[in-house]
Structure formats: structure tokens, C-alpha cells
N, C-alpha and C positions, 0 to 999 in steps of 0.2 A: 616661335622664331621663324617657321616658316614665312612668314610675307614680311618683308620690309617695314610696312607699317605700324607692325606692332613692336619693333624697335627703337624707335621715336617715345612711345609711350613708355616700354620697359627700363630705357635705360633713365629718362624722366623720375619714373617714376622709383625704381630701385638704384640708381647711382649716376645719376647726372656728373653731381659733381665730383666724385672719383674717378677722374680720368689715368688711367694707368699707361697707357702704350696706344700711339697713334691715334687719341682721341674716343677711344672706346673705355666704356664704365665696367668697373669688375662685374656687375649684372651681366654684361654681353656676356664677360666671360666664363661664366659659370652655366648660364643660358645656353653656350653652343656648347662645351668641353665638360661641364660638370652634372648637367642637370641626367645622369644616369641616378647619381648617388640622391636624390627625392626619390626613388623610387623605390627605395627602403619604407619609406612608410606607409604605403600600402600592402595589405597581404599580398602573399605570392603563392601562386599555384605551380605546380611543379611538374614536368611533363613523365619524369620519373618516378609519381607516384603512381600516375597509370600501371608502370611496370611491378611494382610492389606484389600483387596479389595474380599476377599472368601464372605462376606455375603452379599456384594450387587450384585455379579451373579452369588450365589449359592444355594440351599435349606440349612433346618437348617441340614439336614441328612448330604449331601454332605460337607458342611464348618465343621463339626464334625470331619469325613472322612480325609479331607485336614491338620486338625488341628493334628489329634493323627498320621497322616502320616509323617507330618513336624515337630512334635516333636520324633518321632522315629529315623527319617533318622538322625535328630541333635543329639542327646543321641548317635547312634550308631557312628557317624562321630567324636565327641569329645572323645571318646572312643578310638576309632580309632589312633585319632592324637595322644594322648598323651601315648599309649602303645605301638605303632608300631614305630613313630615316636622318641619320647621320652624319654622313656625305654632305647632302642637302646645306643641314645648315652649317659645315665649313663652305662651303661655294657661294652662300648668302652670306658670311662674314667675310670672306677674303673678296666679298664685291666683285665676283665671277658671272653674278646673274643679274643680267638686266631688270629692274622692277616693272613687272606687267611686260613684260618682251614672252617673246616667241618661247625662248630657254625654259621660261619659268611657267608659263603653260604646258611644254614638255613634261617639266619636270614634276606638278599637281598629277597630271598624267597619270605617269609610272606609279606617282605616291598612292594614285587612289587605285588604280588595278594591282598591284601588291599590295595593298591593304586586302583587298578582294580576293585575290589567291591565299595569303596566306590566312584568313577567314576561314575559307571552304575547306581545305587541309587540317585547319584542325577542328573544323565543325564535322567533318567525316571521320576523323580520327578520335573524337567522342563517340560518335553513332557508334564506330568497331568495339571500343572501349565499353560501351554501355551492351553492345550483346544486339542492339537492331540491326546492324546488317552483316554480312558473313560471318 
């Protein structure tokens, strides 16, 4: 739901003619507000199973270490998701961003250097986890 133009086709294609509220198809609305719950049907990797086995091959110093690292990277990643993410597409539904304007190059922007941060954060946060570096 990111670009404009694929709302045209979604709501086409998932609910044209279900207009509920101001000419928008229960498809938008599920699209910007619901679509967390499809994400059940994929497995899920848990940032707290990392933590699972830190104190039987860790010091208490180290599993401390591990613990407020694993809860940082999580806080900043949920953060993440739901402002970068998120955000976005209430600002493309309530018609905030100009399609193909300045805003909405801004805002690929941010999307793709936070995609990129939050990458590297927990691509290093395995390396720790897996024992290659410190």
C-alpha cells in the first residue's frame, strides 16, 4: 500500500464494490489497519529465544549484556515498524502525500535507510548470538 498505484488495483481487485466510508473498499481498510493480523501465518522468530540459553554459556555480567542488548534492539525495531512502516500508510490513506511529490520520495527515504538500520542491528545481534564476535 505503499504507492498510490497499487490501490487502484487492490481495492479493484479485493472490494471495488464494497464501499463503506468515504468511497474506500473494506480491502483499503484492512490493507492500512489490519493487515498486522496476516502475519500470523507465517512463522515467527522470537528475539527472546536468543535469551533462552545466555545463562548456561554465559557469565551473569555477559547474560545482563545480552539481555539489555536484546531488549534495546527489540524496543528500537518495534519502533521502527510501526512508525516507518505504519505511519506511512495512515498518511497515504488520509491523502497526506502527494503521489510522486517531494513528501513521498522523502518518505521511500527514511523507509529504505530504516530498513537498513534495523538489518545491520540485528545482523550484528546474531553474529553476538552465534559466538563470532565478542
Amino acid at each position: 500500500y505503499l504507492h498510490q498505484g497499487y490501490r487502484v488495483s487492490i481495492v479493484r481487485r479485493f472490494g471495488g464494490p464494497l464501499s463503506v466510508l468515504c468511497g474506500r473498499s473494506v480491502a483499503e481498510y484492512f490493507f492500512v489497519f489490519f493487515i498486522f493480523y496476516v502475519r500470523t501465518l507465517w512463522p515467527v522468530s522470537r528475539m527472546r529465544a536468543s535469551l533462552a540459553n545466555s545463562a548456561k554459556n554465559k557469565s551473569d555480567k555477559n547474560a545482563m549484556m545480552m539481555t539489555v542488548s536484546t531488549y534495546a534492539v527489540k524496543v528500537f525495531y518495534l519502533f521502527a515498524k510501526h512508525f516507518v512502516g505504519f505511519f506511512v500508510n495512515y498518511l497515504i490513506f488520509l491523502g497526506r502525500v502527494e503521489h510522486r511529490g517531494r513528501d513521498q520520495m522523502l518518505l521511500y527515504g527514511i523507509q529504505l535507510l530504516s530498513g537498513y538500520a534495523a538489518t545491520v542491528s540485528i545482523f550484528i545481534h546474531t553474529l553476538k548470538f552465534k559466538g563470532y564476535i565478542g
